[in-house]
TILO-980986 format. One line per 4 residues: number of its first residue (from 1); their letters; for each residue y, z, x of N, C-alpha, C, O. Coordinates in steps of 0.05 Angstrom, whole numbers. Last residue first. Example, Ala and Ser with C-alpha at 12.3 -4.5 7.8 and 13.67 -1.06 7.14 Angstrom:
2> sa> -45:142:257:-21:143:273:1:157:258:23:161:268  -114:156:264:-90:156:246:-66:156:264:-66:169:285
# end
This chain:
225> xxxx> -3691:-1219:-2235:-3713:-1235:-2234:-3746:-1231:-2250:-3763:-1249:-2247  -3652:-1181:-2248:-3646:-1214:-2249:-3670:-1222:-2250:-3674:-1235:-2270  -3667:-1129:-2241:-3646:-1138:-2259:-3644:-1159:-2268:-3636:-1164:-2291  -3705:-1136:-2199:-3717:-1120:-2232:-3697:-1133:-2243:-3704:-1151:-2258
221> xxxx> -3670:-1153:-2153:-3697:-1165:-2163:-3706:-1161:-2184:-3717:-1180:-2194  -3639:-1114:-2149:-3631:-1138:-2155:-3658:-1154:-2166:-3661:-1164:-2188  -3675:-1077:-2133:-3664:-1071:-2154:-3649:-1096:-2165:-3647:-1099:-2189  -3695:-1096:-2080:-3707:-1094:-2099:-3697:-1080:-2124:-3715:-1070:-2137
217> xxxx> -3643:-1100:-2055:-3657:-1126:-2057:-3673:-1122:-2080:-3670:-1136:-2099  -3631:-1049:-2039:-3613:-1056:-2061:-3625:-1081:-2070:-3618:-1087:-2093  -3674:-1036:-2017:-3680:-1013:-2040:-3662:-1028:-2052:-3666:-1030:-2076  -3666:-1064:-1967:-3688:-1070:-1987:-3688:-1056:-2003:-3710:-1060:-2014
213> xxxx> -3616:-1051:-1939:-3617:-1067:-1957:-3629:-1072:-1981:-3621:-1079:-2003  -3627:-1019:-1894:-3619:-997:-1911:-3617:-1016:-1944:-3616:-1004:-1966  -3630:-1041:-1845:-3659:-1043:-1863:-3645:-1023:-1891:-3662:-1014:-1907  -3579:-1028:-1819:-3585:-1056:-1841:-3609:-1053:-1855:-3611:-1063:-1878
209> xxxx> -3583:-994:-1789:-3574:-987:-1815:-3579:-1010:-1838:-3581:-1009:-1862  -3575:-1006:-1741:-3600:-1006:-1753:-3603:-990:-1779:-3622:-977:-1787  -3525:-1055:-1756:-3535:-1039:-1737:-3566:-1033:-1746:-3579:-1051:-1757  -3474:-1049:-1805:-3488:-1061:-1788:-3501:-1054:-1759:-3486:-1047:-1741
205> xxxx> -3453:-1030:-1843:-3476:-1013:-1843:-3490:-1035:-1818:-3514:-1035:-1815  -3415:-1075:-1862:-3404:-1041:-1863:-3429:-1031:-1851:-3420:-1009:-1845  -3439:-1114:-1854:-3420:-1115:-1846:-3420:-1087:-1845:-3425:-1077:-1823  -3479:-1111:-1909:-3486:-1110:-1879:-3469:-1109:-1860:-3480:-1101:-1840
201> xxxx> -3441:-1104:-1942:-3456:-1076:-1942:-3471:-1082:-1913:-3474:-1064:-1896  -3420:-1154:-1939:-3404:-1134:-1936:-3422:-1108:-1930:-3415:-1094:-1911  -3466:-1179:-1963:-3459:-1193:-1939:-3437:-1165:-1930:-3442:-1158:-1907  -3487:-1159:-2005:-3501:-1164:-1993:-3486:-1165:-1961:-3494:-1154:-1941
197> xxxx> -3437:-1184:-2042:-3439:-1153:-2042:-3470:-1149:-2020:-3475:-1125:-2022  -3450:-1238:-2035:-3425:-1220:-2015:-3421:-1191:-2017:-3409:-1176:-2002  -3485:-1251:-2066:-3487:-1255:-2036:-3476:-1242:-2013:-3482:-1237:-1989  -3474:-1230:-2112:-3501:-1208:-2106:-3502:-1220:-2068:-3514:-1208:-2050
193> xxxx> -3432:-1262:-2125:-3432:-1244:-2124:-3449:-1214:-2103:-3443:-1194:-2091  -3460:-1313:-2135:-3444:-1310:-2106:-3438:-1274:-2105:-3441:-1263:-2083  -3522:-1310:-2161:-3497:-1304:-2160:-3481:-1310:-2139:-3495:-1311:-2119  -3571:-1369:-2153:-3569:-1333:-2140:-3542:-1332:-2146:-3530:-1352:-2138
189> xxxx> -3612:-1407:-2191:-3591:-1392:-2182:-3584:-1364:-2173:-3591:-1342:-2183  -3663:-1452:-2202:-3652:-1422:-2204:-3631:-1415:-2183:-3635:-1418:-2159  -3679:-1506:-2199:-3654:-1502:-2207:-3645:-1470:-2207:-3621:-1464:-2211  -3749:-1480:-2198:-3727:-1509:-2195:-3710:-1497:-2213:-3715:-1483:-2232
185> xxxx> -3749:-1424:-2165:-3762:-1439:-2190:-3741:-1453:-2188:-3719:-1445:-2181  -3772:-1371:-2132:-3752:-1393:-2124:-3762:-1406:-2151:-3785:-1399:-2159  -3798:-1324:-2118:-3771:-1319:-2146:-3765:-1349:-2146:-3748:-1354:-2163  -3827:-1318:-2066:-3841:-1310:-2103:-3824:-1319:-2121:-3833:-1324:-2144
181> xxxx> -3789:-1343:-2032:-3816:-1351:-2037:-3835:-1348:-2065:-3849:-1363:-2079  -3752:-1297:-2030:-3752:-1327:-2046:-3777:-1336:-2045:-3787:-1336:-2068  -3778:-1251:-2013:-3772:-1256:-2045:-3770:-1275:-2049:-3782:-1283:-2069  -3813:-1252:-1968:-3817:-1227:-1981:-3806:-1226:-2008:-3814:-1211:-2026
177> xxxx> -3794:-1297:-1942:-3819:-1298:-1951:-3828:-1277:-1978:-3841:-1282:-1998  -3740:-1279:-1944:-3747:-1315:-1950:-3771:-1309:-1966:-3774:-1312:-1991  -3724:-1231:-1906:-3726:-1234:-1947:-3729:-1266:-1960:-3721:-1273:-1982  -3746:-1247:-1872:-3755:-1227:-1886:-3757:-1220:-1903:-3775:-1210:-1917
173> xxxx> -3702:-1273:-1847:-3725:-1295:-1852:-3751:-1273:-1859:-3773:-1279:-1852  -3665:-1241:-1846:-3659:-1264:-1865:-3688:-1283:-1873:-3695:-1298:-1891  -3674:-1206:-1815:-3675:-1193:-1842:-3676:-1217:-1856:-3688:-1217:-1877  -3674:-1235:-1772:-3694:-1222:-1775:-3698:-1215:-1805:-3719:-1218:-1817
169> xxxx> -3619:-1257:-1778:-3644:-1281:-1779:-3663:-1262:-1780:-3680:-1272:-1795  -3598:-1200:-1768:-3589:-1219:-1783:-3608:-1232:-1785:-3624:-1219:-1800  -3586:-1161:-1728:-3613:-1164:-1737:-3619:-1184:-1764:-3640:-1183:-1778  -3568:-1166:-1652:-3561:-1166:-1687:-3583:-1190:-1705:-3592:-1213:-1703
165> xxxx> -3560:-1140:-1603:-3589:-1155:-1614:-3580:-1146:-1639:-3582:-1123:-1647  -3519:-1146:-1545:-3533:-1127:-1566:-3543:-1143:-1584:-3534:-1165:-1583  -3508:-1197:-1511:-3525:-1175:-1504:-3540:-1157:-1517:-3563:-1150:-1511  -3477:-1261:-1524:-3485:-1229:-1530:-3506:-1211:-1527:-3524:-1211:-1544
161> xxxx> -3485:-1310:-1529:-3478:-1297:-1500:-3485:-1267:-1504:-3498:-1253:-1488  -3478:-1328:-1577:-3501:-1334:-1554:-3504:-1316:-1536:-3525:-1306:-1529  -3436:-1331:-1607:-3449:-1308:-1603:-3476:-1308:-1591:-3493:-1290:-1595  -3423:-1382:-1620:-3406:-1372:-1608:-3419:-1346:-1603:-3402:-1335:-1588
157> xxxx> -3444:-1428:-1650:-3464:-1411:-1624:-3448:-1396:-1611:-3454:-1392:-1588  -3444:-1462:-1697:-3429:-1434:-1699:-3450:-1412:-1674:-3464:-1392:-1678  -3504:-1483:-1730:-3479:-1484:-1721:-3467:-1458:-1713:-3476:-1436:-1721  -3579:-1508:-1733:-3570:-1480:-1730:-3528:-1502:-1723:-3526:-1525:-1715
153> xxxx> -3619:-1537:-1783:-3608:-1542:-1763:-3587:-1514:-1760:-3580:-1500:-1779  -3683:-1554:-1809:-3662:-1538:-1811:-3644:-1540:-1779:-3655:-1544:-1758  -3701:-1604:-1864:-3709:-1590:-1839:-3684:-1567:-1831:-3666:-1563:-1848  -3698:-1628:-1911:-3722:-1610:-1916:-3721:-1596:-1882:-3739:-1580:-1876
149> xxxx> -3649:-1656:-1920:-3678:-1677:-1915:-3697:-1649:-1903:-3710:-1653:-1883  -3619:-1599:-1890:-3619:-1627:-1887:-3645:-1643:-1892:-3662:-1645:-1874  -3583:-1539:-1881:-3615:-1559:-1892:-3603:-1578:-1897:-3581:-1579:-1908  -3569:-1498:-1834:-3559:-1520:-1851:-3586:-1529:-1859:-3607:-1525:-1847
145> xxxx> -3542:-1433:-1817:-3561:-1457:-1815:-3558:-1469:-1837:-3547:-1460:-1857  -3489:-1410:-1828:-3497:-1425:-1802:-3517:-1443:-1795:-3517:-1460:-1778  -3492:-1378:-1875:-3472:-1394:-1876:-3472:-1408:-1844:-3450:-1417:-1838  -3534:-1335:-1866:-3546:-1361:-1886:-3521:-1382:-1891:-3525:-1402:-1906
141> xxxx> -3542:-1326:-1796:-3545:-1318:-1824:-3542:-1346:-1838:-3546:-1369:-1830  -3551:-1302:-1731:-3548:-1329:-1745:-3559:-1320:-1770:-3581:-1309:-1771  -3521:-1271:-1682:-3510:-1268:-1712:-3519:-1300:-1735:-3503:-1314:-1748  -3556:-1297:-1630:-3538:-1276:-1646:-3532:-1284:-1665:-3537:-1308:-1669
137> xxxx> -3594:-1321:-1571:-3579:-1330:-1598:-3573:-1300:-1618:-3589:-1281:-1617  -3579:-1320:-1518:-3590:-1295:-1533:-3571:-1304:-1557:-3548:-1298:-1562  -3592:-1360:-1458:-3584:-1355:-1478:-3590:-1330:-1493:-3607:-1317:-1482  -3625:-1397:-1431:-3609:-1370:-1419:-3598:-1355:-1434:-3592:-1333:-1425
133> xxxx> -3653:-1439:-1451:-3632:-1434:-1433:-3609:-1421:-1423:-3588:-1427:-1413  -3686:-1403:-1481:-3705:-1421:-1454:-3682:-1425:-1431:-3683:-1420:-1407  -3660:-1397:-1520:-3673:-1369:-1500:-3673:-1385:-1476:-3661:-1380:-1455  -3664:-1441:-1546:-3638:-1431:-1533:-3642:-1404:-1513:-3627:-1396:-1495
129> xxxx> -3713:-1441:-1561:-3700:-1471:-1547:-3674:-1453:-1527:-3669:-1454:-1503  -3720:-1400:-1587:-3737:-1400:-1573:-3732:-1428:-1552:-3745:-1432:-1533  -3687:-1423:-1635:-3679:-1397:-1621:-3700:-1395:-1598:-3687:-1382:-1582  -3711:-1464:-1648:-3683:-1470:-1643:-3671:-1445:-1625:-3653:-1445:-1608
125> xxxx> -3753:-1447:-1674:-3752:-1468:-1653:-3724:-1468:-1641:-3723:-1474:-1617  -3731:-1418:-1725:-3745:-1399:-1700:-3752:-1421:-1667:-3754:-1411:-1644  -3714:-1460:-1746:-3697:-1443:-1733:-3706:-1433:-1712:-3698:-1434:-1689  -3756:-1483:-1764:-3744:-1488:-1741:-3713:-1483:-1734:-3695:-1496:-1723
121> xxxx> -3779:-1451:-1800:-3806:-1456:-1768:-3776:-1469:-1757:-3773:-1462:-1734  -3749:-1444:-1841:-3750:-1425:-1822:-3760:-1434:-1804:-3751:-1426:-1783  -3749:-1501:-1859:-3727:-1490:-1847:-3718:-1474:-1833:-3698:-1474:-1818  -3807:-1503:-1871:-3791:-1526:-1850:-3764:-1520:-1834:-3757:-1526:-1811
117> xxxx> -3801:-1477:-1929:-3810:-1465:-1897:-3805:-1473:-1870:-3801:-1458:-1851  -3740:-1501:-1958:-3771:-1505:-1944:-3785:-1482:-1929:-3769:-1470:-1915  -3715:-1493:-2004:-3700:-1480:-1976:-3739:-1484:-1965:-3757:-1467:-1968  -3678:-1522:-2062:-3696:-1508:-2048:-3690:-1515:-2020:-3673:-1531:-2010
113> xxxx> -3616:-1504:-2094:-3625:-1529:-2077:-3654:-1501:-2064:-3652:-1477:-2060  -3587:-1470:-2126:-3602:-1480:-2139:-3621:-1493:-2123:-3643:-1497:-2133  -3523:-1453:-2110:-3535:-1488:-2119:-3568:-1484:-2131:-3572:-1500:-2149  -3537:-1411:-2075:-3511:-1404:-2108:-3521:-1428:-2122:-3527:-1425:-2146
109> xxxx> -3576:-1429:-2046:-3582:-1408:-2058:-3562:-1401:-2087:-3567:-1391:-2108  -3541:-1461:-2017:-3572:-1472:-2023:-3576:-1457:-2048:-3580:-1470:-2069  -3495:-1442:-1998:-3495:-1463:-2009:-3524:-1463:-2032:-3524:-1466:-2056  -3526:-1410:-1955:-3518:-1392:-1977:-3510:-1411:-1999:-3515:-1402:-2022
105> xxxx> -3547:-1445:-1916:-3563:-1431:-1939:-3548:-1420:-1966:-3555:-1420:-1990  -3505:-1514:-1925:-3517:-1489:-1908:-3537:-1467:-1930:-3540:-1471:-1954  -3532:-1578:-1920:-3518:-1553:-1942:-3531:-1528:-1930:-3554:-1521:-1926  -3514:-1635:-1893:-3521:-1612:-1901:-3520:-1601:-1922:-3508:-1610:-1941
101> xxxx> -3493:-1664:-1826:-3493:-1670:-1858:-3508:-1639:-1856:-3514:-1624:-1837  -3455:-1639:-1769:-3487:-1647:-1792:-3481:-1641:-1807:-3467:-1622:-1813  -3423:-1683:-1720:-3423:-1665:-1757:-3453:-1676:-1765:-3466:-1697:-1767  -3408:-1659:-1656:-3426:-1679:-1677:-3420:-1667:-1702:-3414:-1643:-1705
97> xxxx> -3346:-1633:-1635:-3379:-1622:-1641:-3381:-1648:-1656:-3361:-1659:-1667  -3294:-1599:-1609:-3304:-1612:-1622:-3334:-1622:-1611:-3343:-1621:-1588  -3259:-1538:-1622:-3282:-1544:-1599:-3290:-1575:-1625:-3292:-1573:-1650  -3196:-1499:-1610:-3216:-1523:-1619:-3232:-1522:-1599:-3230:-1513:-1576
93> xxxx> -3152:-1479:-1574:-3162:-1468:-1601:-3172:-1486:-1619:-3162:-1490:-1641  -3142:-1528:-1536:-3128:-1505:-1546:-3140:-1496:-1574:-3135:-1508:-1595  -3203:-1562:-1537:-3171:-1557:-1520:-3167:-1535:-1543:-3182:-1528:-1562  -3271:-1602:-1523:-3260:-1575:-1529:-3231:-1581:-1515:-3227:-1594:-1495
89> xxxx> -3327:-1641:-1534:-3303:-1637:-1524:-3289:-1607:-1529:-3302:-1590:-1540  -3372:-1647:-1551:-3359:-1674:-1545:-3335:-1667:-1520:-3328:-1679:-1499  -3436:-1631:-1565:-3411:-1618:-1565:-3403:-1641:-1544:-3418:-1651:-1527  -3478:-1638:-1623:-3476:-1645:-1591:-3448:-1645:-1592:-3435:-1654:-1610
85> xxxx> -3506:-1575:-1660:-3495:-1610:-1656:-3491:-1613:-1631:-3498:-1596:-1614  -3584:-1567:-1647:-3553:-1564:-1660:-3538:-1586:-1654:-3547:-1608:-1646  -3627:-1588:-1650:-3627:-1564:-1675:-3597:-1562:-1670:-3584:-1555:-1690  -3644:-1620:-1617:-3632:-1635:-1646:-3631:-1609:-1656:-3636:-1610:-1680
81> xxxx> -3599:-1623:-1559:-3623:-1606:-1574:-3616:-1612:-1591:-3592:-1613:-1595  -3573:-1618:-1499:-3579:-1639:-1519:-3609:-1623:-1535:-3630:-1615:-1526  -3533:-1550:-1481:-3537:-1590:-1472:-3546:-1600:-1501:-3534:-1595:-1522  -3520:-1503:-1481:-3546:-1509:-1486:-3562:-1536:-1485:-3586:-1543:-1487
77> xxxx> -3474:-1502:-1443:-3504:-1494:-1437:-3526:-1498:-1447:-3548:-1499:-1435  -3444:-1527:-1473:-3443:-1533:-1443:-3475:-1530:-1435:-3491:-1545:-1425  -3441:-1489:-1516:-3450:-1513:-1520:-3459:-1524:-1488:-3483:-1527:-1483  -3417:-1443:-1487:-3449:-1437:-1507:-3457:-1470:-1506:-3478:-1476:-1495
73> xxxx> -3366:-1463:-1477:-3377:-1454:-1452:-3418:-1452:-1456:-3436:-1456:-1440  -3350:-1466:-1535:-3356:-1495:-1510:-3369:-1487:-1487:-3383:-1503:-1476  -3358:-1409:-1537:-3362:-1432:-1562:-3364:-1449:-1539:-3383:-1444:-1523  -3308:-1391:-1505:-3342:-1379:-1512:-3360:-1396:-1519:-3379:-1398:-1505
69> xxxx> -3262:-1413:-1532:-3279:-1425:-1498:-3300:-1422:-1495:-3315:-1439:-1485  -3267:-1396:-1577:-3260:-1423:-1579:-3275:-1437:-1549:-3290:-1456:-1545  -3255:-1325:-1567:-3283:-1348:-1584:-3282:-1371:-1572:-3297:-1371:-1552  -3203:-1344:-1546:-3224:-1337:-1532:-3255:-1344:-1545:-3272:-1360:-1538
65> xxxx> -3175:-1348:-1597:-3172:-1372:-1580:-3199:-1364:-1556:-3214:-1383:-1550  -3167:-1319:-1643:-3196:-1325:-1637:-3197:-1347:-1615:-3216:-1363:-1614  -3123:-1307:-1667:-3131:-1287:-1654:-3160:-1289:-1635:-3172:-1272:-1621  -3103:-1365:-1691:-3095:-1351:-1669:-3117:-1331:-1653:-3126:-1337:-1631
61> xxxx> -3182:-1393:-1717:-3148:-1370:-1717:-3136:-1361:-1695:-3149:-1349:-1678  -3197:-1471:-1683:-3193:-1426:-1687:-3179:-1408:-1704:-3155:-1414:-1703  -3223:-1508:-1712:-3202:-1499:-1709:-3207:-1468:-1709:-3216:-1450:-1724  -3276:-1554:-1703:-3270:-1534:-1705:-3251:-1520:-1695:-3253:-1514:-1672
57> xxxx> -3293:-1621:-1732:-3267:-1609:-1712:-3266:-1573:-1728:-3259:-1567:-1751  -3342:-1663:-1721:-3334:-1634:-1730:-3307:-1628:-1713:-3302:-1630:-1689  -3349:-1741:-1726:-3341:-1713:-1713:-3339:-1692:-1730:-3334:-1697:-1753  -3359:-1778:-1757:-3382:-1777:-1745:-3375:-1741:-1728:-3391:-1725:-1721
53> xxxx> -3312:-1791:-1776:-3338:-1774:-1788:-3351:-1773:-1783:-3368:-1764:-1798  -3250:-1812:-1756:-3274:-1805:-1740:-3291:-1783:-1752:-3288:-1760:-1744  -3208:-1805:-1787:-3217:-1837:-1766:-3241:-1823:-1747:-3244:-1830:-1724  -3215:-1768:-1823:-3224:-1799:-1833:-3222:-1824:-1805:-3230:-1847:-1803
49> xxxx> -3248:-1710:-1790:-3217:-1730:-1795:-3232:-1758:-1803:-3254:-1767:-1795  -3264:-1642:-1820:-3272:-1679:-1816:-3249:-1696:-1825:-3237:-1700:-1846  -3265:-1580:-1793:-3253:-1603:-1811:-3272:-1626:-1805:-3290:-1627:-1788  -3271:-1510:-1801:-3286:-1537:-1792:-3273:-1554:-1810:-3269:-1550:-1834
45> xxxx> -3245:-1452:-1779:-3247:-1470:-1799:-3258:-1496:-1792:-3248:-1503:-1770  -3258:-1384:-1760:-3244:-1411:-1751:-3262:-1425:-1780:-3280:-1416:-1794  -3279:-1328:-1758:-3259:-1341:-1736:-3242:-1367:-1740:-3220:-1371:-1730  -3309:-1322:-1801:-3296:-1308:-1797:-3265:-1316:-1779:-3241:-1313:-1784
41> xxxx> -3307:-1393:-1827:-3325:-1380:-1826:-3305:-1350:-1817:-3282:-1352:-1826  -3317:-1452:-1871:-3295:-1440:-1864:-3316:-1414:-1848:-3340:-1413:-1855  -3319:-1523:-1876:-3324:-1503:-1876:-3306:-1475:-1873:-3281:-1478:-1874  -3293:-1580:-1884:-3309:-1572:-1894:-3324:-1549:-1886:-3348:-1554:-1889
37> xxxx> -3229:-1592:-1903:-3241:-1567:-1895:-3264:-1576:-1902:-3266:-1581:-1926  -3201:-1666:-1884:-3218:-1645:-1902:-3225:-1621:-1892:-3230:-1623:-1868  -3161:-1698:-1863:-3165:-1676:-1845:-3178:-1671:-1879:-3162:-1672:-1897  -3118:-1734:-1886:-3136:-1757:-1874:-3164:-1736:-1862:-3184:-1746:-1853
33> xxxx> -3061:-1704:-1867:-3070:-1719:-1881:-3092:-1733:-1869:-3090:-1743:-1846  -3073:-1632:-1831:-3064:-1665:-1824:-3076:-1681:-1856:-3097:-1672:-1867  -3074:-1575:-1873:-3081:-1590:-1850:-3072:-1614:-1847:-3058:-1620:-1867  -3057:-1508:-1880:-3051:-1538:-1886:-3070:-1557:-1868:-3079:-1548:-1847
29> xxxx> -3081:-1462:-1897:-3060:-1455:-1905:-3052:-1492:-1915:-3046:-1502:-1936  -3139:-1415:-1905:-3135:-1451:-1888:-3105:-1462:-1907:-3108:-1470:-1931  -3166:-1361:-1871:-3152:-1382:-1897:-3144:-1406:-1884:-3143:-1414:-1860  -3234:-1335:-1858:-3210:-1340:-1844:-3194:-1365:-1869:-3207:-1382:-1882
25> xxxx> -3270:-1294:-1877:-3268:-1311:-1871:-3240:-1321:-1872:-3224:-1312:-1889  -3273:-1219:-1855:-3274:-1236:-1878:-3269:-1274:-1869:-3263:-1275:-1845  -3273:-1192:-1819:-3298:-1194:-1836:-3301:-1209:-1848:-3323:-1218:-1855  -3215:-1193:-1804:-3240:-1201:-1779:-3271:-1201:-1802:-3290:-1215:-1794
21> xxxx> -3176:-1215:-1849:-3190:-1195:-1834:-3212:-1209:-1823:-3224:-1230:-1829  -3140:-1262:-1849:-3138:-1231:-1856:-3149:-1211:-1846:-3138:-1191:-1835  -3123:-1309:-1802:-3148:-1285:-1803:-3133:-1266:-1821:-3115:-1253:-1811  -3106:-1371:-1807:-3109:-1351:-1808:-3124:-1331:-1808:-3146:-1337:-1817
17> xxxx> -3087:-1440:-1791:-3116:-1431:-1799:-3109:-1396:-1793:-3106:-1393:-1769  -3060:-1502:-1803:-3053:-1468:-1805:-3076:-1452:-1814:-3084:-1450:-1837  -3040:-1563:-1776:-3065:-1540:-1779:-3058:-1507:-1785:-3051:-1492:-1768  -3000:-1587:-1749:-2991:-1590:-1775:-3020:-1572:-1783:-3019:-1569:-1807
13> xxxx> -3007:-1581:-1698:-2991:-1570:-1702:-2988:-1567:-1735:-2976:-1547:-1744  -3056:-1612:-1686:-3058:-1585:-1697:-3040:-1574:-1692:-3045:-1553:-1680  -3040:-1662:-1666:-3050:-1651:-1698:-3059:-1629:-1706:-3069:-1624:-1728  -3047:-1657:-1617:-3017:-1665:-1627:-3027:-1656:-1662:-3012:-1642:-1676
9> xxxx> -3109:-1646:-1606:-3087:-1627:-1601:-3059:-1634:-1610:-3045:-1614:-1609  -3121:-1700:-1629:-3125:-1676:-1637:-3109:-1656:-1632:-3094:-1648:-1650  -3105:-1724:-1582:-3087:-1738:-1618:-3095:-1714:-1625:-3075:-1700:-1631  -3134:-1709:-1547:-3098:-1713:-1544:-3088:-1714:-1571:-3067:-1704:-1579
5> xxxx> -3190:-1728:-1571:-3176:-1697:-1553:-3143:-1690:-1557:-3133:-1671:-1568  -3179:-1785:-1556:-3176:-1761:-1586:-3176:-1741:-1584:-3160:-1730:-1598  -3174:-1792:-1504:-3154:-1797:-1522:-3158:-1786:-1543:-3138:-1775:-1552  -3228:-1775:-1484:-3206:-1759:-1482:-3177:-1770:-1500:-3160:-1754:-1508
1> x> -3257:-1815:-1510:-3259:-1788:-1522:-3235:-1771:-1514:-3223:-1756:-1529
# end
């Protein structure tokens, strides 16, 4: 393992991962031949190298090399738990991680793909796993948990550590029951639009301003559904 560690860090010279803005998700300029994006999030970008799929290679943005230790220091701690991946390794602005197959929520929701109950009972397992070890799981929304074969898996623990209580999975597993549950019908579609005008207004109003949502949820709801 430490030899791919080595080849990794020599291959992220040819990696160009950027931050416009801290809100927004981070650009992915180049990567190594053989290197797919498959994610992208505020801080950093997730790849899969063809000599090894069984791995996640998460690349920082410059500005996010601290995240990056946070991140392995979160894994370190939380050890072996199937709700997240199993962390291998970590160097210079990377952390490498198991890859779960998937489709994260917000995927789920523009796709059409149903989202179980299965998915919420084990998040809420996953957060009550990570409490246990010391932890204060944070900022987990619909581009961090994954569905898989009907169950749910949590990525992206870099906000474990955090002290102030962001109300994200609360609101998230609020508006599961409170609308998808009534609106969900095979193949129905949610805009990307209505996700990110959603996702910014909580960004801008984040705090306990967020309950400030449900008047725009239920007007989306008359219009579309």
């Amino acid at each position: 393992m430490s030899d791919l560690r080595e080849q990794i860090q020599r291959d992220l010279d040819n990696v160009r991962v950027w931050s416009v803005d801290p809100r927004d998700p981070v650009r992915v300029d180049r990567h190594p031949e053989g290197w797919r994006c498959i994610g992208v999030g505020n801080t950093a970008a997730v790849f899969q190298a063809a000599a090894c799929p069984g791995l996640a290679i998460k690349v920082y943005a410059e500005p996010f090399a601290d995240v990056a230790r946070e991140e392995a220091a979160v894994y370190e701690q939380l050890g072996d738990s199937p709700y997240f991946p199993t962390f291998h390794g970590k160097g210079d602005h990377f952390v490498l991680i198991g890859y779960r197959p998937g489709v994260n929520i917000y995927d789920c929701l523009v796709q059409g793909i149903y989202i179980p109950e299965r998915v919420i009972l084990d998040v809420e397992e996953a957060i009550r796993y990570a409490r246990s070890r010391g932890l204060t799981p944070s900022d987990i929304h619909v581009r961090n948990v994954i569905v898989h074969e009907g169950r749910g898996y949590l990525i992206d623990v870099s906000d474990y550590r955090r002290q102030d209580k962001i109300k994200r999975w609360e609101i998230l597993k609020k508006a599961y029951y409170d609308y998808y549950v009534d609106l969900y019908r095979p193949g129905r579609t949610v805009p990307p639009w209505i996700l990110e005008t959603i996702r910014k207004w909580y960004k801008t109003a984040e705090g306990e301003q967020g309950a400030n949502i449900w008047p725009f949820a239920d007007r989306i709801r008359r219009m579309f559904f």
